[in-house]
C-alpha positions, -999 to +999 in steps of 0.1 A: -925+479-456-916+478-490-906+512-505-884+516-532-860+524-504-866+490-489-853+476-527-825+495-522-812+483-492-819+448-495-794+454-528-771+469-507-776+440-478-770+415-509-742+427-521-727+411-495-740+375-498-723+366-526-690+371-516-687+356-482-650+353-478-636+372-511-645+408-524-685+410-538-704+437-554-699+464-533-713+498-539-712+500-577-726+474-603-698+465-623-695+437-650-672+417-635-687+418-593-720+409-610-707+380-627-691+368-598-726+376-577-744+352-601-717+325-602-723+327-566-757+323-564-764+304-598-763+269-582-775+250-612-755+273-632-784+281-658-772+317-659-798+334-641-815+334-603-848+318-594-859+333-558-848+302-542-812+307-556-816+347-543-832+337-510-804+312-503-777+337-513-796+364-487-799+336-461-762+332-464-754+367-463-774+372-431-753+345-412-719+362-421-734+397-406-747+381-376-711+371-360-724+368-328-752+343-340-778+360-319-802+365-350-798+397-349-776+423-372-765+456-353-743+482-374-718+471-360-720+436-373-731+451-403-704+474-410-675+452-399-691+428-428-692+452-449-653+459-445-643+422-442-664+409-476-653+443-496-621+455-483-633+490-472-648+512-451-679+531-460-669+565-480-689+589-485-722+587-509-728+550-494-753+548-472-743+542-434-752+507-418-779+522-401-797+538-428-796+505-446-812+486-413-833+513-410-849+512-444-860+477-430-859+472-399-899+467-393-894+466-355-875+500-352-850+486-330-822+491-344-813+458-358-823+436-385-839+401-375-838+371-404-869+377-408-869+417-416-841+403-441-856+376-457-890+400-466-866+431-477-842+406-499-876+392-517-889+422-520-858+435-536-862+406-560-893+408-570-882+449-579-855+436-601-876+411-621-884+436-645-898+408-668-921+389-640-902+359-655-899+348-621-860+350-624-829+374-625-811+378-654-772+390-655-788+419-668-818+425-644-792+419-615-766+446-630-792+469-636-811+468-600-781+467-584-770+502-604-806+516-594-809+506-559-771+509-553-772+551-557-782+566-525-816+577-536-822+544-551-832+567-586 
């Protein structure tokens, strides 16, 4: 599936790969989380993401969800990663764990496999690669990640 709502979640699932084990982009696209997302992800430090460099960073992001390493993300893995990487609940106006795993959760069952991850995080790549450069600038990233972060993904 892959709906402008499916962009927006895989932003929103992202958000957290970057900052396994210190505060990340959360639910707005400030400067300074968006710099620390792409010093993250930027592995060869040229300043912007290839889809490898995204795909890792979404791999990675995927593994801290899933605490229970049964390749499979529930809400409740979900959420609880969401608190631990950003230091807060949910508030209101953020989309709830379940609407995000919902968005791509292929299956319907309720949880997200790699797999459902891996195509929503590429698809959400390829959305933000306004240039078809086959990368992400600083500027692409901030700017998807202020689209697809609003709850309507406008």
């Amino acid at each position: 599936m892959a709906s402008s709502n499916s962009m927006h979640t895989g932003a929103l699932l992202l958000a957290l790969a970057g900052g396994v084990g210190r505060p990340a982009l959360a639910q707005s696209a400030q400067p300074s989380a968006v710099d620390s997302e792409m010093k993250t992800m930027d592995t060869n430090g040229d300043g912007k993401l290839s889809a490898a460099e995204h795909a890792a960073g979404a791999r990675r992001m995927f593994e801290t969800m899933d605490a229970n390493k049964d390749g499979r993300v529930t809400t409740a893995e979900m959420d609880a990663a969401h608190e631990r990487v950003t230091g807060r609940k949910a508030v209101a106006g953020d989309m709830t764990s379940a609407e995000k795993i919902k968005v791509i959760d292929t299956d319907g069952d309720g949880a997200l496999t790699a797999e459902e991850h891996r195509a929503g995080s590429q698809a959400m790549f390829e959305r933000m690669d306004t240039d078809r450069d086959g990368f992400l600038s600083k500027d692409e990233l901030a700017a998807g990640h202020a689209k697809m972060l609003s709850k309507r993904g406008e």
